[in-house]
C-alpha positions in Angstrom: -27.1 41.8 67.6 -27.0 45.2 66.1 -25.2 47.1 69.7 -22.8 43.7 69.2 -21.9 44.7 65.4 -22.1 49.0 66.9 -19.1 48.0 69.2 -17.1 46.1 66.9 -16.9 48.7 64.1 -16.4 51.3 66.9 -13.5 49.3 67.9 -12.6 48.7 64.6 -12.4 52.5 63.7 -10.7 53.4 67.3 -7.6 51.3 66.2 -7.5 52.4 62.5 -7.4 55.8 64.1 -4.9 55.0 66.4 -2.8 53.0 64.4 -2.5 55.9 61.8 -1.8 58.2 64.5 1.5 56.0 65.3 2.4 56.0 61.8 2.3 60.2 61.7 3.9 60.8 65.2 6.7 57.9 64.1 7.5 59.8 61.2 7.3 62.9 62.6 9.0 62.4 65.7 11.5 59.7 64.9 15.7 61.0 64.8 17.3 60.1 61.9 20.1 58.4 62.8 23.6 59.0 61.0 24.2 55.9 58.5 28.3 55.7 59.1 27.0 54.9 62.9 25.8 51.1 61.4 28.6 50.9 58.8 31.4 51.4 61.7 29.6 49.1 63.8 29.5 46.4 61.3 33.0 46.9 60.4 34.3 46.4 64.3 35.3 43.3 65.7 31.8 43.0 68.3 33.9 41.8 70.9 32.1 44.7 73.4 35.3 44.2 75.8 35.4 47.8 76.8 38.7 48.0 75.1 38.0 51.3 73.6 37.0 53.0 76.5 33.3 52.7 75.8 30.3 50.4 76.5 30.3 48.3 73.6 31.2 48.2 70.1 28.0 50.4 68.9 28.7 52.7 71.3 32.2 53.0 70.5 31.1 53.1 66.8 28.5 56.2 68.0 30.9 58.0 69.7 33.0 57.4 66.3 30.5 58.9 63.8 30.1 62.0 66.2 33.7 62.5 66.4 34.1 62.0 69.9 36.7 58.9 69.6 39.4 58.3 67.6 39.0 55.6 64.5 42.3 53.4 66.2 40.6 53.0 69.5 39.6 49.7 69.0 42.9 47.8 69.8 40.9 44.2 69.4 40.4 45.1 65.3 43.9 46.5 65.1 45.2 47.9 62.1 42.5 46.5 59.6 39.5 48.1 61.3 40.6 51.1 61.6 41.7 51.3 58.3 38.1 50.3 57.2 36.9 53.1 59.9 39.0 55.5 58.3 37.6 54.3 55.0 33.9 54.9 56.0 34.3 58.5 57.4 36.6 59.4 54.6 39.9 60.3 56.6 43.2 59.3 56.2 44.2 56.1 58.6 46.5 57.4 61.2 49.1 55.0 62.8 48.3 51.7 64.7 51.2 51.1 67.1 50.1 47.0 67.8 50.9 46.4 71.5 50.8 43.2 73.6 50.2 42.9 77.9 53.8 42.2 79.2 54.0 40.7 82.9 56.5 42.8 85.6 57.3 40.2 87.5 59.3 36.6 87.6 58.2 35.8 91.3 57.9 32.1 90.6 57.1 29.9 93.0 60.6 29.0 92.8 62.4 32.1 92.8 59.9 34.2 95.5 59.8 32.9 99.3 56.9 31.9 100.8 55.5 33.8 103.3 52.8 31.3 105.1 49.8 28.8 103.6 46.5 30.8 102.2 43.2 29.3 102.9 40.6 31.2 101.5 39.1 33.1 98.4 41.0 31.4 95.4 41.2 34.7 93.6 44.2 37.7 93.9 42.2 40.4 95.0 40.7 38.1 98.2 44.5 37.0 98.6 46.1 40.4 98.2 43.6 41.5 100.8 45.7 39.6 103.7 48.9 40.3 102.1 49.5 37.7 100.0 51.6 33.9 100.4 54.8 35.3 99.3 57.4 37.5 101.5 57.3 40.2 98.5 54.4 42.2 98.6 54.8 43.7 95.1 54.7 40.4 93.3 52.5 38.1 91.5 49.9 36.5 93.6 49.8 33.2 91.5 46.1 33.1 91.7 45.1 33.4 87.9 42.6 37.0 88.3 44.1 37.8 84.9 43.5 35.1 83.4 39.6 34.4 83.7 38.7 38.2 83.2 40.7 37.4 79.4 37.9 37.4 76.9 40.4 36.0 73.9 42.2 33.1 75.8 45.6 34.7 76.0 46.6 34.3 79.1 46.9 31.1 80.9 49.2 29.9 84.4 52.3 28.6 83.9 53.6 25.8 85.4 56.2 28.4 87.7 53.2 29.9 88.9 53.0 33.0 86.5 50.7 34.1 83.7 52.0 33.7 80.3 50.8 36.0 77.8 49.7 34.1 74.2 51.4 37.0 72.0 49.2 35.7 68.8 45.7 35.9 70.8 46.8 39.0 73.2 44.7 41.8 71.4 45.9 44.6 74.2 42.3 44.9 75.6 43.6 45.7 79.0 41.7 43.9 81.1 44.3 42.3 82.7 45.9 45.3 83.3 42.9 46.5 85.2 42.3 42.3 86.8 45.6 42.9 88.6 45.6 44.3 92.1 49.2 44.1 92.3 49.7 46.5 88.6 52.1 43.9 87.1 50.3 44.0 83.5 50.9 46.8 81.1 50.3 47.6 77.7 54.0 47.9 75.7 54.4 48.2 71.8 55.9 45.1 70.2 58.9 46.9 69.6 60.2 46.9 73.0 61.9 43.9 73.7 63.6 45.5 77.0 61.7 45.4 80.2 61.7 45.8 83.7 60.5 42.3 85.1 60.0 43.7 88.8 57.4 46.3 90.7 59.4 45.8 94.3 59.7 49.5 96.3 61.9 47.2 98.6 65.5 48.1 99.5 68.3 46.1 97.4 68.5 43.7 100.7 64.9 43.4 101.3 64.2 42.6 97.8 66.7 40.1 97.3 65.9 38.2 100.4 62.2 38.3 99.5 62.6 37.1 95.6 66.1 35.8 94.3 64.6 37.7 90.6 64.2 40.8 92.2 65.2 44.5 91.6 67.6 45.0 94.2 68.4 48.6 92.7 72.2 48.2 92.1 72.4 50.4 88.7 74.5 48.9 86.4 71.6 48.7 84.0 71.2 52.8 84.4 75.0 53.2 84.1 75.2 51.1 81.1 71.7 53.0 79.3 71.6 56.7 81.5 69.8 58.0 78.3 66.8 55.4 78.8 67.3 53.5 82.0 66.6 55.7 85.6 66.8 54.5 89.0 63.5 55.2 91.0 62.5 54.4 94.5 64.7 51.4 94.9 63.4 50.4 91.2 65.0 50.7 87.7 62.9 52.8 85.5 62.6 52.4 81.4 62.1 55.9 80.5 62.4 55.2 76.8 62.9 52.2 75.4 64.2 53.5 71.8 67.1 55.0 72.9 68.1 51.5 74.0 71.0 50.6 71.3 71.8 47.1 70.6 75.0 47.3 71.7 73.8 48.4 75.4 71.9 45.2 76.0 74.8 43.3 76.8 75.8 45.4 79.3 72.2 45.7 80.9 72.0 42.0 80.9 74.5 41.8 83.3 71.8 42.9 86.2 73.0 39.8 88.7 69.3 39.2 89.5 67.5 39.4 85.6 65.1 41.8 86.9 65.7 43.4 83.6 66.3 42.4 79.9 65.2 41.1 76.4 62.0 39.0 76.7 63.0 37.2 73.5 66.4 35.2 74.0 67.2 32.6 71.5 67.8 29.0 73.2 71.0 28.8 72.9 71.7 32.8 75.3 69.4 30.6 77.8 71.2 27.5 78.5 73.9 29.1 78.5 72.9 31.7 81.2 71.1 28.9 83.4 74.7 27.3 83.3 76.2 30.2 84.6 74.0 30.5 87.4 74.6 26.6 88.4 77.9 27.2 88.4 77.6 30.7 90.4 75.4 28.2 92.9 
């Protein structure tokens, strides 16, 4: 009985000791970790889409406090968070351009031939692999990539075949930009309303015989804009979109294949131009 009681208040004493050894070492040897690091955290959106550049939203808000990113590089929080960021380390809010994913390319399944049937991986990296079902190898792959790798539901396939972006859910995360093997996502800023709806390298002839929407590099969008518009390798080239006037639009709408121009047209400029191609048919 008595070498029964002898190891239980041995025991008893060992973990005291050891326990209050944890305690000293934990207080001795813990890193004190920079407060702002849990306010910034709490004030982003906890999306972790890799948005920012960085694992996740505490590491984004780590790299934050330490100075290492800047307080608008979360594009998901937008404006708000970063003027709350701002806020927390006690700087002044610099400038949130918002931006949305815009599509390069109106290869419907209409408007771009077909090439031959696919039967295989229903994805557009598997397709792309082969070359794709379409007789343009620059275009849309119609295969949706872009869509399931959105973490905010803001893409979804139209019924032509293409992805249409949600402008009130796209938060500019990217990752459709980076889902696309084809680069036909990019980021733009709201403001630009003039874009280039075409990635085909393709000669004028090649392009047009391949996609009736294509570039076919004819030039009467850079000779109406020379100041913002350039013609590069077969493709016309938005250099910058602010020097683009009002009154230039009219004449860079009148590319004969609308491989370029306003992605906003009221209803009314859109009958009207469908018209004008039924009657050109």
């Amino acid at each position: 009985m008595t070498e029964i009681l002898i190891s239980i208040i041995t025991m008893t004493a060992l973990g005291f000791l050891f326990s209050v050894g944890l305690v000293f070492a934990y207080k001795k040897l813990k890193v004190e970790e920079d407060p702002k690091i849990e306010q910034v955290s709490e004030a982003l959106p906890q999306a972790n889409c890799g948005a920012c550049g960085y694992a996740g939203c505490r590491a984004f808000a780590e790299a934050v406090a330490k100075g290492e990113a800047e307080v608008n590089g979360c594009p998901v929080g937008g404006e708000d968070v970063t003027s709350e960021i701002a806020n927390i380390l006690g700087i002044e809010a610099p400038e949130v351009v918002k931006q949305l994913a815009r599509l390069h390319c109106r290869g419907t399944h209409e408007a771009a031939k077909d090439k031959g049937p696919y039967i295989g991986i229903s994805t557009c990296h598997a397709a792309h692999l082969i070359g794709g079902t379409k007789q343009c190898s620059f275009g849309c792959l119609h295969s949706g990539d872009c869509v399931r790798v959105c973490p905010f539901d803001a893409l979804h396939m139209g019924e032509e075949g293409l992805p249409v972006v949600d402008e009130d859910k796209c938060t500019a995360c990217g990752k459709c930009v980076d889902a696309c093997p084809r680069n036909l996502f990019e980021l733009h800023p709201v403001s630009q309303e003039i874009i280039v709806f075409c990635r085909s390298l393709d000669r004028g002839a090649a392009s047009r015989k391949a996609c009736k929407n294509a570039c076919i590099a004819c030039g009467i969008c850079a000779r109406a804009c020379p100041e913002a518009i350039v013609m590069e390798n077969n493709i016309a080239v938005i250099t910058d979109y602010k020097k683009i006037s009002p009154d230039k639009i009219p004449e860079i709408e009148k590319c004969p294949t609308d491989a370029i121009g306003r992605l906003h047209k009221d209803t009314n400029e859109e009958e009207k131009e469908e018209e004008k191609k039924e009657d050109e048919g």
